[in-house]
C-alpha positions in Angstrom: 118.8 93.2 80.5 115.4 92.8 82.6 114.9 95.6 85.3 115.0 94.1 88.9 112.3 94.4 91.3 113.4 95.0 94.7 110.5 96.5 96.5 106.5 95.6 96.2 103.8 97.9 97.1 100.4 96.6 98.0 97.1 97.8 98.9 93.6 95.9 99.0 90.2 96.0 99.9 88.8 95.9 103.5 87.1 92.8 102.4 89.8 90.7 101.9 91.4 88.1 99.1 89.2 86.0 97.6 90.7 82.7 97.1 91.5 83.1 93.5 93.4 86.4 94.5 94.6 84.8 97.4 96.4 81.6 95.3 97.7 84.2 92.4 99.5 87.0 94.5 100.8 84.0 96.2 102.5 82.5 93.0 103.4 86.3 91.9 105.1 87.5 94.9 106.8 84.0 94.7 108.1 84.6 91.6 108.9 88.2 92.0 111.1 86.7 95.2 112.8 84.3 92.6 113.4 87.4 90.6 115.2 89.0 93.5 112.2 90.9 95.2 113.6 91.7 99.0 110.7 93.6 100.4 106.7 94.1 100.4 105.1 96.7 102.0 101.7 97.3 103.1 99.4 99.5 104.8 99.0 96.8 107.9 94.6 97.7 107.1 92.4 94.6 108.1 91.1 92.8 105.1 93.4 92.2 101.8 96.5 94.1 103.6 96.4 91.2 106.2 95.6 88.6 103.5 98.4 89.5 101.3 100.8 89.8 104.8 100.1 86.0 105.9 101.3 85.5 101.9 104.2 87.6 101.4 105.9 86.7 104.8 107.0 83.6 103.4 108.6 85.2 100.8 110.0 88.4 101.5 110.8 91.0 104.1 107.7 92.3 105.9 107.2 96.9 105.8 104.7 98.2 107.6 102.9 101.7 106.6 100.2 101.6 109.6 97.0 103.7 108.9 96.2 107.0 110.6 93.0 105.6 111.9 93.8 102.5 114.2 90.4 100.7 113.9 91.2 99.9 110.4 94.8 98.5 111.3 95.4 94.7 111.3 98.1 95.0 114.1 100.3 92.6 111.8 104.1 92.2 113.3 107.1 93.3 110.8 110.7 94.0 112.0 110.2 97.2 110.8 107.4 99.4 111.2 
């Protein structure tokens, strides 16, 4: 029997996605959701943390793990924080 996923971790660059990365974590997290994924969490830092957000927020329920250092944070909304 395959082992469920039920939470995904992410963390990124400050940079951001490229669009490649951007268009395959979007078909992965889709298919992890198909696979029963309920939750991503992030770090809520500007650049890929944000991307991957905007991406996963169609898909799953939204964690946020803000940074220590506020400059760096995206100020993305999540129910929970």
């Amino acid at each position: 029997m395959e082992k469920m996923i039920k939470k995904v971790g992410f963390t990124g660059t400050q940079l951001g996605l490229t669009s490649t990365q951007y268009s395959l974590l979007d078909d992965l997290l889709c298919t992890l959701r198909d696979r029963g994924a309920l939750e991503f969490r992030h770090g809520d830092c500007i650049g890929a943390d944000a991307d991957a957000h905007d991406i996963a927020e169609k898909y799953m329920e939204i964690v946020i793990h803000p940074p220590m250092n506020s400059s760096k944070r995206a100020f993305k909304k999540a129910k929970r924080i």
